[in-house]
PDB file of N, CA, C and O in Angstrom, chain B, residues numbered from 101:
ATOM      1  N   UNK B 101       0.843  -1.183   0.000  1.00  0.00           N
ATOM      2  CA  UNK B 101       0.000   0.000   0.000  1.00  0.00           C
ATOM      3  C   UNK B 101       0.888   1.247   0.000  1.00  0.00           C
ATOM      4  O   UNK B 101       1.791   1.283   0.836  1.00  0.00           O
ATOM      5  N   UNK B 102       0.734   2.268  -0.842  1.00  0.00           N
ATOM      6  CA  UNK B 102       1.129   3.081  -0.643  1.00  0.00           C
ATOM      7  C   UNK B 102       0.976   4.707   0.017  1.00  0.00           C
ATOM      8  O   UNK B 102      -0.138   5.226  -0.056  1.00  0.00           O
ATOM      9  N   UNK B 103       1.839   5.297   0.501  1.00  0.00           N
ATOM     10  CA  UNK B 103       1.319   6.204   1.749  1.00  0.00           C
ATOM     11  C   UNK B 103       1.103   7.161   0.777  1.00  0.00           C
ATOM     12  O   UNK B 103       1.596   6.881  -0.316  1.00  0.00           O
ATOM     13  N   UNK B 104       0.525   8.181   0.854  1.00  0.00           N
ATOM     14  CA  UNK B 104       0.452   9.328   0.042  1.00  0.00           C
ATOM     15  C   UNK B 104       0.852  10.767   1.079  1.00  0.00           C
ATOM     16  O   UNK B 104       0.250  10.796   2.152  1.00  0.00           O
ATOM     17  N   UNK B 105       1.634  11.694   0.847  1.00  0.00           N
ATOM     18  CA  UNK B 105       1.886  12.919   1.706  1.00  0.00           C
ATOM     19  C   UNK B 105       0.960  13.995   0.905  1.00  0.00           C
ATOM     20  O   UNK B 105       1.062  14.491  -0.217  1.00  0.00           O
ATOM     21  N   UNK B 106       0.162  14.121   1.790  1.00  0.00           N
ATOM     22  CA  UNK B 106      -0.950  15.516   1.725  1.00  0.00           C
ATOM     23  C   UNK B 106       0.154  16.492   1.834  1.00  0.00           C
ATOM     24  O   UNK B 106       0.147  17.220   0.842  1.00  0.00           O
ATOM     25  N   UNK B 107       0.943  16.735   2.527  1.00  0.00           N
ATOM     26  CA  UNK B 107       1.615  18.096   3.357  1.00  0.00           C
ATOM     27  C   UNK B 107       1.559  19.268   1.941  1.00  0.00           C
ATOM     28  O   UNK B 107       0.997  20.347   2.132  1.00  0.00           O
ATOM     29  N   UNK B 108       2.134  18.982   0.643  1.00  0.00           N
ATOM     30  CA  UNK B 108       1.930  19.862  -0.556  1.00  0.00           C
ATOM     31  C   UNK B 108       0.426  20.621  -0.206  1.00  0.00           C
ATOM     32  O   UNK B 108       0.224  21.819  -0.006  1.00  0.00           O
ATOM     33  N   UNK B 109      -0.501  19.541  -0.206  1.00  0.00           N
ATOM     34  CA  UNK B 109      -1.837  19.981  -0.702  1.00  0.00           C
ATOM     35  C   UNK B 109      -2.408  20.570   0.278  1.00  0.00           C
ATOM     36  O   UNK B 109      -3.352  21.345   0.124  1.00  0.00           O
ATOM     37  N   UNK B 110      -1.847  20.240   1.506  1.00  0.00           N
ATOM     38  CA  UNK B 110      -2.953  20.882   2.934  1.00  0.00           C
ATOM     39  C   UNK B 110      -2.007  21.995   3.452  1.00  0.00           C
ATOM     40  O   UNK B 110      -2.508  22.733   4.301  1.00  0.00           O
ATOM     41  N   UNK B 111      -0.624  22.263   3.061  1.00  0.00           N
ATOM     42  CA  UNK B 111      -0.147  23.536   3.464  1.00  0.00           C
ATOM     43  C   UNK B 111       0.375  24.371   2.515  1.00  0.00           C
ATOM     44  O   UNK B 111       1.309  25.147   2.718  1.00  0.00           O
ATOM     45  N   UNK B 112      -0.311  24.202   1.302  1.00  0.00           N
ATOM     46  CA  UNK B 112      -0.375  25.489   0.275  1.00  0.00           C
ATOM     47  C   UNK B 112      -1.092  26.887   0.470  1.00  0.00           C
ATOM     48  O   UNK B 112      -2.271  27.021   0.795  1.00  0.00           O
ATOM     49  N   UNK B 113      -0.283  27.803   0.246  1.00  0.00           N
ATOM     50  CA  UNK B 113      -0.590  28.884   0.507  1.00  0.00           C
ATOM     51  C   UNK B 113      -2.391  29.339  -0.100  1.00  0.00           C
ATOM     52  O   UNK B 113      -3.263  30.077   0.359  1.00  0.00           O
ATOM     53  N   UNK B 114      -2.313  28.583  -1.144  1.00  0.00           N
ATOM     54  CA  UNK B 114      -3.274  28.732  -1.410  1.00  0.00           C
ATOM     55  C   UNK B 114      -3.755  26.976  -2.717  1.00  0.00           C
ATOM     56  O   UNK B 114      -2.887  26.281  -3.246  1.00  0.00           O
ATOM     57  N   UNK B 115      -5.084  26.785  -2.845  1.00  0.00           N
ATOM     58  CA  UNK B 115      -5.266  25.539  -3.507  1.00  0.00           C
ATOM     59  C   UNK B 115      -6.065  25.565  -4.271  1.00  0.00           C
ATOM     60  O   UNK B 115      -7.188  25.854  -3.857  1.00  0.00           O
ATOM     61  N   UNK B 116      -5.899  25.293  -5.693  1.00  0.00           N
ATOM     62  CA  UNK B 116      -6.920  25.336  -6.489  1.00  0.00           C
ATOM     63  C   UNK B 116      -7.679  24.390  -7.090  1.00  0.00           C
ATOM     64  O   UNK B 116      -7.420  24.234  -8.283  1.00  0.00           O
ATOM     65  N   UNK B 117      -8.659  23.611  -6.573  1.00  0.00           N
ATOM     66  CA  UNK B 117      -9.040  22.074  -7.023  1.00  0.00           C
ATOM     67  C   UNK B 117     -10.345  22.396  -8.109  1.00  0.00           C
ATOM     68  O   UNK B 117     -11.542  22.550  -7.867  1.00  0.00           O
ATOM     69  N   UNK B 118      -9.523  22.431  -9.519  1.00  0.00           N
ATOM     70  CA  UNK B 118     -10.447  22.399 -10.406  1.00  0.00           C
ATOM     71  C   UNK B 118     -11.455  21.273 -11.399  1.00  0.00           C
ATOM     72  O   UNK B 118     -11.160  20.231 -11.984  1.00  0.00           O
ATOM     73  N   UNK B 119     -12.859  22.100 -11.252  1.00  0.00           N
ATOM     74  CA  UNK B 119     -13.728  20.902 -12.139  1.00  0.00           C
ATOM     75  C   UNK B 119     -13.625  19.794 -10.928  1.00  0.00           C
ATOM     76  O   UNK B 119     -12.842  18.867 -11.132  1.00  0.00           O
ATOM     77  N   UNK B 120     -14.208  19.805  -9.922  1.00  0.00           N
ATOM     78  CA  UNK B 120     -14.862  19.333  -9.071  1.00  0.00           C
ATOM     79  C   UNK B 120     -15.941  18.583  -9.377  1.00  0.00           C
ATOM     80  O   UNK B 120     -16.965  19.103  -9.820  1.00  0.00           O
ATOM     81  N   UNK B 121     -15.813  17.179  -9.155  1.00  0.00           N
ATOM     82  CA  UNK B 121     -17.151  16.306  -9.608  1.00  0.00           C
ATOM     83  C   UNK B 121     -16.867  15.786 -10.896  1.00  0.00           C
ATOM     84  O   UNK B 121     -17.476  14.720 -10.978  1.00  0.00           O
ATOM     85  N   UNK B 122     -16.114  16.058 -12.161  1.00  0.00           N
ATOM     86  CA  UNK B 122     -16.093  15.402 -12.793  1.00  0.00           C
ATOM     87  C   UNK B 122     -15.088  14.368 -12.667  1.00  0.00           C
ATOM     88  O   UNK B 122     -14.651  14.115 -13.790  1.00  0.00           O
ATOM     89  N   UNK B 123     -14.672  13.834 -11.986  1.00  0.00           N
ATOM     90  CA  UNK B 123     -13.757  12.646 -11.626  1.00  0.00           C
ATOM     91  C   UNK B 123     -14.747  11.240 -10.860  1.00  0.00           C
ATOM     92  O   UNK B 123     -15.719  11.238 -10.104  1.00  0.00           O
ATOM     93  N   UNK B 124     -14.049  10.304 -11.405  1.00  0.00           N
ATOM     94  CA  UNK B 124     -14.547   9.187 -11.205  1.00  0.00           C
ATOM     95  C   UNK B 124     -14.815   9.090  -9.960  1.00  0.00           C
ATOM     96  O   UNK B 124     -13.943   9.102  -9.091  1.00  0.00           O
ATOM     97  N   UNK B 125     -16.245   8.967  -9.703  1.00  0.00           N
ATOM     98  CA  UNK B 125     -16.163   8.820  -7.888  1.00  0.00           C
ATOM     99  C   UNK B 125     -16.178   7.556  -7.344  1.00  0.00           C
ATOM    100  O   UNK B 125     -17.015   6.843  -7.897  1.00  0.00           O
ATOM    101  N   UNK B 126     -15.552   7.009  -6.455  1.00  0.00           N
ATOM    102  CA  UNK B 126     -15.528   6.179  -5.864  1.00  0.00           C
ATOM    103  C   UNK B 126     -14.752   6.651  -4.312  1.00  0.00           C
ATOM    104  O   UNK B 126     -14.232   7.708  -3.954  1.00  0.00           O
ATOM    105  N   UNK B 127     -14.937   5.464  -3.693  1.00  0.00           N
ATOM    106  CA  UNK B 127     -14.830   5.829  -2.168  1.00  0.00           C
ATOM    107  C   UNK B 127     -13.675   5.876  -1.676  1.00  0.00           C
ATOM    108  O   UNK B 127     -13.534   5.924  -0.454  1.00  0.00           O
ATOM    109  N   UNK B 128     -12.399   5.872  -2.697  1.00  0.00           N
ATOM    110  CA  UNK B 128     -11.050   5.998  -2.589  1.00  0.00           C
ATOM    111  C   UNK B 128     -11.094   7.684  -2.737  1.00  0.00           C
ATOM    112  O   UNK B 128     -10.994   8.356  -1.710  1.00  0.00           O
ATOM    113  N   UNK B 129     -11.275   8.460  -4.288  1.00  0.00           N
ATOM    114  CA  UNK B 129     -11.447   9.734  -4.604  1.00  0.00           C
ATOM    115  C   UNK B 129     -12.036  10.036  -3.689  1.00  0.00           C
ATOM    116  O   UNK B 129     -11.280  10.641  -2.929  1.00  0.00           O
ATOM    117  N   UNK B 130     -13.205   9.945  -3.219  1.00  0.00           N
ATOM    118  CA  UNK B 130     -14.144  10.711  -1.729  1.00  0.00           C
ATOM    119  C   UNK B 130     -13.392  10.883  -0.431  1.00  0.00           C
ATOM    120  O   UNK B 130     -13.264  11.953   0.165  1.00  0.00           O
ATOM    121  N   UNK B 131     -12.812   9.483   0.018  1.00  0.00           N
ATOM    122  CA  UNK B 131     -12.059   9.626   0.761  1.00  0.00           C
ATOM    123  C   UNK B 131     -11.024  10.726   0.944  1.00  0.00           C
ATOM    124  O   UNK B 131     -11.038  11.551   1.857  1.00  0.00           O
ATOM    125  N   UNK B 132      -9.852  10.613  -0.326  1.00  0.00           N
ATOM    126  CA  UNK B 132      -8.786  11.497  -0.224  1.00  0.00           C
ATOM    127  C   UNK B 132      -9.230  13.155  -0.400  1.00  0.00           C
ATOM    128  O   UNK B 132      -8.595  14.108   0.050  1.00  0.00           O
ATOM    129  N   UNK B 133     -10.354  13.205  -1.093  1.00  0.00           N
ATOM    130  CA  UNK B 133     -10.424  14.450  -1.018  1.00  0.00           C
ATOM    131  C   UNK B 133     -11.689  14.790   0.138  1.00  0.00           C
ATOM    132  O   UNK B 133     -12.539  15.663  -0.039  1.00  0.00           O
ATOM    133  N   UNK B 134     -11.625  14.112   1.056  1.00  0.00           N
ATOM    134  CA  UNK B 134     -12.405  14.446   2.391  1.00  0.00           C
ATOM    135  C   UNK B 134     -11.202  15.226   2.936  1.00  0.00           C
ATOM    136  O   UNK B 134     -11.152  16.439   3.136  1.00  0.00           O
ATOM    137  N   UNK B 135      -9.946  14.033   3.203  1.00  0.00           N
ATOM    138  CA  UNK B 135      -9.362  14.075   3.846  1.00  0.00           C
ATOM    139  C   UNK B 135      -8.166  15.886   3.318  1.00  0.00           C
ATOM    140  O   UNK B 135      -7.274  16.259   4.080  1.00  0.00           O
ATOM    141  N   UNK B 136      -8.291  16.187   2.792  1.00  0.00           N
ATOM    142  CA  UNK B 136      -7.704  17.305   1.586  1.00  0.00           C
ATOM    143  C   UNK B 136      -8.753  18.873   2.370  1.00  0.00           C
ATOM    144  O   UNK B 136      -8.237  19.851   2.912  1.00  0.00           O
ATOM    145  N   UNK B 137      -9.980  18.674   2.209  1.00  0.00           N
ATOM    146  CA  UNK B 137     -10.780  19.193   2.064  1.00  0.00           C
ATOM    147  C   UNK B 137     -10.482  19.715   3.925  1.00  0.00           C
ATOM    148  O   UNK B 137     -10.008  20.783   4.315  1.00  0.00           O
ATOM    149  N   UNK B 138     -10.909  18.648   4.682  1.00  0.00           N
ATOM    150  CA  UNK B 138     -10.653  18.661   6.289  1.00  0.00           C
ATOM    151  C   UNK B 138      -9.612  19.268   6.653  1.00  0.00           C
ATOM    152  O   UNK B 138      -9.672  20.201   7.454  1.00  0.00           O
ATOM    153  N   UNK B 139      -8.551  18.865   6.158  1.00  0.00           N
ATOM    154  CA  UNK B 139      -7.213  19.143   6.523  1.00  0.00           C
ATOM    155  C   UNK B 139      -7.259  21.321   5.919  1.00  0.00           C
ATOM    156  O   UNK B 139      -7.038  22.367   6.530  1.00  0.00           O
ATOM    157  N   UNK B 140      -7.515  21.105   5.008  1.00  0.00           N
ATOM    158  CA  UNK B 140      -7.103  22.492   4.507  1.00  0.00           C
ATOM    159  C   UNK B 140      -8.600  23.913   5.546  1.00  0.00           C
ATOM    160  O   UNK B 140      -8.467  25.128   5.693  1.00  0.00           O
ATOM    161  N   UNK B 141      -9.448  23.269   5.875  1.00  0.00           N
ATOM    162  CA  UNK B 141     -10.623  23.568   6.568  1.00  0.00           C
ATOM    163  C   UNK B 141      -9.941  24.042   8.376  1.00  0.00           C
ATOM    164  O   UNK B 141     -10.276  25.146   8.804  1.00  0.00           O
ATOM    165  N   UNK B 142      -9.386  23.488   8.923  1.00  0.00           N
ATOM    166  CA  UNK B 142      -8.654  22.796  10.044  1.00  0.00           C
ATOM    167  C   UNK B 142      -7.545  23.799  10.097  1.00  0.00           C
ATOM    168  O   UNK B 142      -7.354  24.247  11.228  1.00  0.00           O
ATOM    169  N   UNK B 143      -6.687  24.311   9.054  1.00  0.00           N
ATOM    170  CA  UNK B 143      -5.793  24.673   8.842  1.00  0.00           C
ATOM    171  C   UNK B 143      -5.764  26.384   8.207  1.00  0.00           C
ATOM    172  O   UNK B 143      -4.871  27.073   7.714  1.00  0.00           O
ATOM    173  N   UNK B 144      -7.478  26.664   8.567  1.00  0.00           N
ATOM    174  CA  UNK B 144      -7.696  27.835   8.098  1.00  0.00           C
ATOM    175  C   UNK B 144      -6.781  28.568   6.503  1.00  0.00           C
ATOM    176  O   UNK B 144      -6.642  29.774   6.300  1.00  0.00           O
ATOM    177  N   UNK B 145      -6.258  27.395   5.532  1.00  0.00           N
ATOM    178  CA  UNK B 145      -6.344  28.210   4.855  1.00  0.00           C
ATOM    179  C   UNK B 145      -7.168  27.892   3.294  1.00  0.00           C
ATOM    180  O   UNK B 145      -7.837  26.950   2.872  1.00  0.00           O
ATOM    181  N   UNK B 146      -6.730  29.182   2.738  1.00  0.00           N
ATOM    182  CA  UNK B 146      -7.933  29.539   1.456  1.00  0.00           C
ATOM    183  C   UNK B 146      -8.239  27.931   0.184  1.00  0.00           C
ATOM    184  O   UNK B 146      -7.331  27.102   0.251  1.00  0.00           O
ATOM    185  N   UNK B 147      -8.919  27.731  -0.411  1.00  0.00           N
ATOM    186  CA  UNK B 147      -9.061  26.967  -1.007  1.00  0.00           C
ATOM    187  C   UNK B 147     -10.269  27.359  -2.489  1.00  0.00           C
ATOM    188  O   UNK B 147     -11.440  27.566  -2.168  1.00  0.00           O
ATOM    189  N   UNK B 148      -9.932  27.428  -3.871  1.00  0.00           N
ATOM    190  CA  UNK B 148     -10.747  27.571  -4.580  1.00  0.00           C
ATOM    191  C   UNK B 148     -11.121  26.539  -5.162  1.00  0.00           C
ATOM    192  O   UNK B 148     -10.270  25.832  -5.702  1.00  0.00           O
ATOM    193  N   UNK B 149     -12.517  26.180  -5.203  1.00  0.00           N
ATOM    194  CA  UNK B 149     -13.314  24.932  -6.366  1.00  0.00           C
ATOM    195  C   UNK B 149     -13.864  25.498  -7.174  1.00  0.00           C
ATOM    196  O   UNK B 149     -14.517  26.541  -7.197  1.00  0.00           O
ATOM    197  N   UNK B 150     -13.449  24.406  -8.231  1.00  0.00           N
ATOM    198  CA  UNK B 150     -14.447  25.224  -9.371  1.00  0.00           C
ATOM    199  C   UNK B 150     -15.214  23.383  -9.679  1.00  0.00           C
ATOM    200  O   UNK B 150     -14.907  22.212  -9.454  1.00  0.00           O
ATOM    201  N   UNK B 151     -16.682  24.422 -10.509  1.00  0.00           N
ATOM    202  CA  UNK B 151     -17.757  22.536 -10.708  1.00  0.00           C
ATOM    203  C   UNK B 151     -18.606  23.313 -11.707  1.00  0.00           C
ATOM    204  O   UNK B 151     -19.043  24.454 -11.559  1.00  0.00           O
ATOM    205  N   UNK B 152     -18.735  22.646 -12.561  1.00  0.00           N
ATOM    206  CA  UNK B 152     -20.143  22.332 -13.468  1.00  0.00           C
ATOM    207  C   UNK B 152     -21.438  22.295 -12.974  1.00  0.00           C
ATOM    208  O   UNK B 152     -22.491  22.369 -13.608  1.00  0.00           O
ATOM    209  N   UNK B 153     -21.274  22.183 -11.882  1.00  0.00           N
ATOM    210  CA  UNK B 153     -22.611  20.943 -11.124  1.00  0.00           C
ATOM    211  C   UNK B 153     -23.150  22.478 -10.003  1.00  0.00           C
ATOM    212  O   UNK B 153     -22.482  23.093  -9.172  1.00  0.00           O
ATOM    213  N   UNK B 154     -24.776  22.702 -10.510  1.00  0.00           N
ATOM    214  CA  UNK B 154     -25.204  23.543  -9.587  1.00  0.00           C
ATOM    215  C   UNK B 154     -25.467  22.649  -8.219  1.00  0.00           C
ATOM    216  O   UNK B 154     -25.555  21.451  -7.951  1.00  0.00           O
ATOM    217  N   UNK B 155     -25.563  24.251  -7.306  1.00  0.00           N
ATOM    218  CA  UNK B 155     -25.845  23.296  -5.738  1.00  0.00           C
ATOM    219  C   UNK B 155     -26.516  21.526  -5.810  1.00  0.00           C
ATOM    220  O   UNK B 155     -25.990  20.481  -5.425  1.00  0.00           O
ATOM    221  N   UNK B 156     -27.597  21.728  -6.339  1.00  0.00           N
ATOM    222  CA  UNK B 156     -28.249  20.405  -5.463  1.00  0.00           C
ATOM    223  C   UNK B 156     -27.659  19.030  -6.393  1.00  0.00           C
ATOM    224  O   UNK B 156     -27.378  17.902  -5.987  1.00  0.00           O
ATOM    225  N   UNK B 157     -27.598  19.584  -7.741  1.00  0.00           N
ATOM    226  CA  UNK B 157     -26.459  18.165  -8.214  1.00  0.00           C
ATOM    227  C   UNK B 157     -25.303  18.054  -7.895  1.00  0.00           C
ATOM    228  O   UNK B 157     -24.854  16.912  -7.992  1.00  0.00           O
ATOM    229  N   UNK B 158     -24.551  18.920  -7.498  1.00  0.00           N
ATOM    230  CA  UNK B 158     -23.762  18.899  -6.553  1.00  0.00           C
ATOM    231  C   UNK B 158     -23.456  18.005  -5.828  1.00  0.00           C
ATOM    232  O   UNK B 158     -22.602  17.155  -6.083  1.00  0.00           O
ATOM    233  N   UNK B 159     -24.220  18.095  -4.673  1.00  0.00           N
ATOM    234  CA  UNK B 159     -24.266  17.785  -3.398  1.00  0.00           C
ATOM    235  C   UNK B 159     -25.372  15.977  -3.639  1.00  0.00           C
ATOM    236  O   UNK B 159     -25.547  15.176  -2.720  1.00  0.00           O
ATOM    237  N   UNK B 160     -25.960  15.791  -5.202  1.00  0.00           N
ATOM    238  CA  UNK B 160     -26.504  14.364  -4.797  1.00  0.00           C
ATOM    239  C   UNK B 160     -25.079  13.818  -5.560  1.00  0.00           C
ATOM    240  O   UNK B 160     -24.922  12.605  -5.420  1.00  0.00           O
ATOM    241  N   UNK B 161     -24.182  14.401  -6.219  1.00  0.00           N
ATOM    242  CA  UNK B 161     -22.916  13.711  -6.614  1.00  0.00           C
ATOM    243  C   UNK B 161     -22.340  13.548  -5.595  1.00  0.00           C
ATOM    244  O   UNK B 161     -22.229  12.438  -5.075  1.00  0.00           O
ATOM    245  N   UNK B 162     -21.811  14.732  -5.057  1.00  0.00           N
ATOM    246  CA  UNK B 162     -20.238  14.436  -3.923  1.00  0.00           C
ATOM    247  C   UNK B 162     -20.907  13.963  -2.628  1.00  0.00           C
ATOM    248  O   UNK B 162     -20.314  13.148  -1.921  1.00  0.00           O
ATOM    249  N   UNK B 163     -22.022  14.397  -2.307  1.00  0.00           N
ATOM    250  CA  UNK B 163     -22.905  13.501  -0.915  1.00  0.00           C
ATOM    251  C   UNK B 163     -22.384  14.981  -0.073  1.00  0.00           C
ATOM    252  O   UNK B 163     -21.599  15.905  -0.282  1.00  0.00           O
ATOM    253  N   UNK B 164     -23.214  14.616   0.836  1.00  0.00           N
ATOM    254  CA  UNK B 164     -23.519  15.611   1.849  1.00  0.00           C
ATOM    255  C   UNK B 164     -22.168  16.341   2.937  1.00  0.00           C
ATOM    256  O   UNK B 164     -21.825  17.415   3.431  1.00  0.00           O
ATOM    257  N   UNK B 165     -21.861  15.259   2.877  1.00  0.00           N
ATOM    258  CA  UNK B 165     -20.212  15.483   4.031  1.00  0.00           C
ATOM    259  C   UNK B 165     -19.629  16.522   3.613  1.00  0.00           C
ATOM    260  O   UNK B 165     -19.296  17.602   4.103  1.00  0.00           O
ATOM    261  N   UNK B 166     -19.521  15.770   2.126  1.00  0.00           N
ATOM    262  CA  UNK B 166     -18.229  16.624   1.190  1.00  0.00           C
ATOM    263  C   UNK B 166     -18.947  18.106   0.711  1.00  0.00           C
ATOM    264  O   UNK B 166     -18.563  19.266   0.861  1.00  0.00           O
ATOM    265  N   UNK B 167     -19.604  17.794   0.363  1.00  0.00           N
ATOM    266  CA  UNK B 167     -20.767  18.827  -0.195  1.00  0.00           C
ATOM    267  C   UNK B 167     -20.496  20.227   1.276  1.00  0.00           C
ATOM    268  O   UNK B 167     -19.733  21.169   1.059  1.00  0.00           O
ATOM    269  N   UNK B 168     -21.243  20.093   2.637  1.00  0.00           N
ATOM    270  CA  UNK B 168     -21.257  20.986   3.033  1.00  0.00           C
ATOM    271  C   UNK B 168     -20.041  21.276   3.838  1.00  0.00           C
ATOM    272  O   UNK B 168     -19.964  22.074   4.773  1.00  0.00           O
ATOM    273  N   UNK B 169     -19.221  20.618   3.412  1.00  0.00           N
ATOM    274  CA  UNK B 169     -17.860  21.832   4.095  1.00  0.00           C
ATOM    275  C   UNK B 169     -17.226  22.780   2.959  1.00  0.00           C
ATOM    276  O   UNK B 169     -16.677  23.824   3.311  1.00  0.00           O
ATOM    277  N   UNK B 170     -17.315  22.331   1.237  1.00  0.00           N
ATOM    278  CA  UNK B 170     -16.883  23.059   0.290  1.00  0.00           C
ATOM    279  C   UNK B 170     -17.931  23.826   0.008  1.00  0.00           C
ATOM    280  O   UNK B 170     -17.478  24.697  -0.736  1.00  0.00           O
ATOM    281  N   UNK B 171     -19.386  24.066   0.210  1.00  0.00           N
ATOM    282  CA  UNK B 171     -20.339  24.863   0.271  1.00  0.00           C
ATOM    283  C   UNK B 171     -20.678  26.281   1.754  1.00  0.00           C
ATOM    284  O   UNK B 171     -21.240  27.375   1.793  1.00  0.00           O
ATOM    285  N   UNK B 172     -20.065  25.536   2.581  1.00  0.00           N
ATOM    286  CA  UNK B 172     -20.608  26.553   3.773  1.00  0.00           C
ATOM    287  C   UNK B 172     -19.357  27.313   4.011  1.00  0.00           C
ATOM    288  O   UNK B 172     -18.148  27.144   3.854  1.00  0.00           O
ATOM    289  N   UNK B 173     -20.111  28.160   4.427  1.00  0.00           N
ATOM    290  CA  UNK B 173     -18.535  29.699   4.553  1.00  0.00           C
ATOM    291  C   UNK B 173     -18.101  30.062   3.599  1.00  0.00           C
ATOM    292  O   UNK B 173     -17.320  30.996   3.784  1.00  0.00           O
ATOM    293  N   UNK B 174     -18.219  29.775   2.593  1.00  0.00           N
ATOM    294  CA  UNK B 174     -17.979  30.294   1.055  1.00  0.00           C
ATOM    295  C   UNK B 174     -18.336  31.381   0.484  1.00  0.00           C
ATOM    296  O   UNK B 174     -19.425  31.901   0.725  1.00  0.00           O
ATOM    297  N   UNK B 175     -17.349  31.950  -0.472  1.00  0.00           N
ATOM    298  CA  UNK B 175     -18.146  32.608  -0.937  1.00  0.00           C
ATOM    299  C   UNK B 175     -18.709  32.175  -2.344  1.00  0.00           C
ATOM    300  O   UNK B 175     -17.719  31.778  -2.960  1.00  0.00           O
ATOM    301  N   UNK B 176     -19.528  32.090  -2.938  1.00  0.00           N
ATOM    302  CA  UNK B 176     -20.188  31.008  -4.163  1.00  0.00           C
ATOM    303  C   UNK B 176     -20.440  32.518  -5.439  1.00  0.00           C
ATOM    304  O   UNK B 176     -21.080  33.562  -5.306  1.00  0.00           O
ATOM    305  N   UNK B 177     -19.707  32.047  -6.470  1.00  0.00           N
ATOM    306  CA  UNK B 177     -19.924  32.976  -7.962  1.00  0.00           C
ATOM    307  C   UNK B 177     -20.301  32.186  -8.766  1.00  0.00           C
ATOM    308  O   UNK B 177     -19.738  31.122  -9.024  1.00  0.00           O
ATOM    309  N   UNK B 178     -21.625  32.742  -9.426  1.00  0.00           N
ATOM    310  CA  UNK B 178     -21.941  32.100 -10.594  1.00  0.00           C
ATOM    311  C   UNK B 178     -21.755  32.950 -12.006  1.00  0.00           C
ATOM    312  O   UNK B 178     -22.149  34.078 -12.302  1.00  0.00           O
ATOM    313  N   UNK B 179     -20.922  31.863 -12.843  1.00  0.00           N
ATOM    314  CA  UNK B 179     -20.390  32.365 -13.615  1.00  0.00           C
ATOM    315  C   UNK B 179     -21.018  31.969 -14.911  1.00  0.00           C
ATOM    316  O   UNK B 179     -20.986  30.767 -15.178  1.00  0.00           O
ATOM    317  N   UNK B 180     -21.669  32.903 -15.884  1.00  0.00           N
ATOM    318  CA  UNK B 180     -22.622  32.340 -17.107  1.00  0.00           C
ATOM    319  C   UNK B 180     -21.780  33.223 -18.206  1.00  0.00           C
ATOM    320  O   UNK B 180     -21.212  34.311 -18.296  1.00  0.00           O
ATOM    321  N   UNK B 181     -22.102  31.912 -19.075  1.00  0.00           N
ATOM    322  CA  UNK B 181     -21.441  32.573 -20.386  1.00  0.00           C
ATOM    323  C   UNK B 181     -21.635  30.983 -21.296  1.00  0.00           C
ATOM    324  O   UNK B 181     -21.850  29.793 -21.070  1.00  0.00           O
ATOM    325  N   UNK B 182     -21.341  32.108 -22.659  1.00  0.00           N
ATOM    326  CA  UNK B 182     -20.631  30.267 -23.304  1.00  0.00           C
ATOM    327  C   UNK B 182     -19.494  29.453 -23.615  1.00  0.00           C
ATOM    328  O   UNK B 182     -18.407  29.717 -24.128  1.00  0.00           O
ATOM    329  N   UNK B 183     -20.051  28.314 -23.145  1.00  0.00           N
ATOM    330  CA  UNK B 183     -19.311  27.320 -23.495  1.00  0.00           C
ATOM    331  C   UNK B 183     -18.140  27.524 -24.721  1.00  0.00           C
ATOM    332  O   UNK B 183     -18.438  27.340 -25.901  1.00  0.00           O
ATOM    333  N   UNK B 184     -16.485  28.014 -24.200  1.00  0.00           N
ATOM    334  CA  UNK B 184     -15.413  28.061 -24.862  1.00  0.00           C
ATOM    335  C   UNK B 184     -15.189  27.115 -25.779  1.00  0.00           C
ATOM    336  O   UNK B 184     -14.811  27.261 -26.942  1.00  0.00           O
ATOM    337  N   UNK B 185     -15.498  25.923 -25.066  1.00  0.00           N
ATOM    338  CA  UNK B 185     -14.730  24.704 -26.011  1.00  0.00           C
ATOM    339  C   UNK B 185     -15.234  24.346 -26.892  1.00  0.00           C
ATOM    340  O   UNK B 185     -14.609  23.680 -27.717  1.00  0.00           O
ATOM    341  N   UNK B 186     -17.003  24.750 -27.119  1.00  0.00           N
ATOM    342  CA  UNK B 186     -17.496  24.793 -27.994  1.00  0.00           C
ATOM    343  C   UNK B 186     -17.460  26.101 -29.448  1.00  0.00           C
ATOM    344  O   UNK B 186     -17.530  26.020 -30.674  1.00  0.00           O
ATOM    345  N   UNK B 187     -17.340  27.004 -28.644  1.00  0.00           N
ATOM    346  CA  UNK B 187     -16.979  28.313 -29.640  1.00  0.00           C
ATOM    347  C   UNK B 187     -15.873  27.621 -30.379  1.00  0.00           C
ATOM    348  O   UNK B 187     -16.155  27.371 -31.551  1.00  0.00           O
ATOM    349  N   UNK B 188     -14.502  27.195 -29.914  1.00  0.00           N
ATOM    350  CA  UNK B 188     -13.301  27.327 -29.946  1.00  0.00           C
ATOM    351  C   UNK B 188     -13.533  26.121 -31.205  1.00  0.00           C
ATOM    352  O   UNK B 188     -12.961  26.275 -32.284  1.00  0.00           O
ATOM    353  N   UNK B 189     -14.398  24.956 -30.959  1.00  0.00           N
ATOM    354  CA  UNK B 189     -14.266  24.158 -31.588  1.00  0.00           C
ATOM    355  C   UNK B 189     -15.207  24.324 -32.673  1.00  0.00           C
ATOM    356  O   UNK B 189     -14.951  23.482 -33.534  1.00  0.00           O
ATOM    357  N   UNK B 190     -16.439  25.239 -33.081  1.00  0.00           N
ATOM    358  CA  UNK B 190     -17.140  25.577 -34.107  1.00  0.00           C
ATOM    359  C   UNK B 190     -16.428  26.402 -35.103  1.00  0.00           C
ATOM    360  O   UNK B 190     -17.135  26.660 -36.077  1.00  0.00           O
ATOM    361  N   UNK B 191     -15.338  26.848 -35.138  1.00  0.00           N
ATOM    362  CA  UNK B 191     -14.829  28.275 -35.557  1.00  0.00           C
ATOM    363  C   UNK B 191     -13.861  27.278 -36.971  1.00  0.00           C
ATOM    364  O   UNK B 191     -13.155  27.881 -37.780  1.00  0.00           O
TER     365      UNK B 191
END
């Protein structure tokens, strides 16, 4: 088994965990990024997510745990526009 060192990820000045939710979930991914999520929470410092997924699909993807510690105390921007990769790729 191998150990994995958080210390990079939970004492970065700052963390940017992008596209949230689209990764394969299983209870390994949930796990480590509980444990990511806790640690950086714990450790008072800043953390940005970015997701596809409005609140409540959200939260029936990542489940409730995970869901309300990257949801509460936040500050939440919704950002509308279009789809780049599609412009980028019609052109």
């Amino acid at each position: 088994m191998q150990i994995l060192n958080y210390s990079p990820l939970l004492n970065a000045d700052l963390l940017v965990l992008d596209d949230v939710g689209s990764e394969r979930t299983t209870g390994w991914t949930m796990e480590r990024l509980l444990i990511i999520i806790d640690g950086r929470l714990t450790g008072c410092k800043p953390t940005v997510f970015t997701t596809n997924f409005d609140t409540k699909d959200f939260e029936a993807r990542m489940g409730m745990r995970i869901a309300s510690r990257m949801l509460g105390n936040n500050l939440h921007l919704l950002l509308q526009g279009p789809d780049w990769r599609l412009l980028r790729h019609n052109r």
